[in-house]
C-alpha positions in Angstrom: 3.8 4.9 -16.2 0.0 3.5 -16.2 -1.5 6.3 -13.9 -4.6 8.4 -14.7 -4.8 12.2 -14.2 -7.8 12.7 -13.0 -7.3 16.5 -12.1 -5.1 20.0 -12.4 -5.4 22.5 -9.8 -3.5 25.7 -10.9 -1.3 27.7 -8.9 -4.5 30.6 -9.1 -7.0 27.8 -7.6 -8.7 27.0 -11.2 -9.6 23.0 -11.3 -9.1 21.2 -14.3 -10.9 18.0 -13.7 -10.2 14.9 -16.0 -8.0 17.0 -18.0 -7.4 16.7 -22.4 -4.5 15.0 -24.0 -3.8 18.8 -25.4 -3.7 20.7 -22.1 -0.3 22.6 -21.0 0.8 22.2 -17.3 2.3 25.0 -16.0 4.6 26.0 -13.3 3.2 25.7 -10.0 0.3 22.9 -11.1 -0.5 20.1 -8.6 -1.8 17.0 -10.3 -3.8 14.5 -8.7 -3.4 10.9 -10.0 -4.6 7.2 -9.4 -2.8 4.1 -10.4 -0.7 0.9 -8.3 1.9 1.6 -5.9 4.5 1.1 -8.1 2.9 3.3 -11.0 2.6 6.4 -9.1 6.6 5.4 -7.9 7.2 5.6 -11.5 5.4 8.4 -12.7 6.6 10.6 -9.4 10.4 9.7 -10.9 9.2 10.9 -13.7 8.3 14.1 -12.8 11.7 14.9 -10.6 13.1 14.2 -13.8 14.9 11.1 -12.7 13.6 9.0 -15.9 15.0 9.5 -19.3 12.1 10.4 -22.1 12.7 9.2 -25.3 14.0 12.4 -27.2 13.6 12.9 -30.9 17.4 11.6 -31.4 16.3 8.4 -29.6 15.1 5.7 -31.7 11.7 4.6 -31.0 8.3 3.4 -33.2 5.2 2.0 -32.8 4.7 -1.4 -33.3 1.8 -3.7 -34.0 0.7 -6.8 -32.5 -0.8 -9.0 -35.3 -4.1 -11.4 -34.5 -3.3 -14.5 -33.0 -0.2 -13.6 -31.4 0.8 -15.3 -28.3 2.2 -12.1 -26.8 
């Protein structure tokens, strides 16, 4: 969605501040995030579960932009 989560705060108080790519959340967590208007639109869709995630049966891949391409 192009935010950045800069902090967890558990449901116990604990502050997890510029949290890993390998932390859990867990029920209860408050996140606080920065981006544009419109990206923290998206990512708070996101989070209600109003956006579809690409799922394992959904066909998706990585692709790579070559030098010298115009896009």
């Amino acid at each position: 969605t192009g935010v950045s989560l800069v902090a967890i705060r558990r449901a116990q108080g604990e502050v997890k501040e510029y949290p890993d790519a390998h932390i859990r959340l867990k029920k209860g967590d408050r996140l606080l995030v920065v981006g544009e208007p419109d990206e923290l639109a998206a990512f708070y869709e996101l989070a209600k579960g109003e956006v579809a995630v690409p799922g394992a049966s959904t066909p998706v891949q990585w692709l790579q932009v070559p030098p010298g391409s115009p896009v």
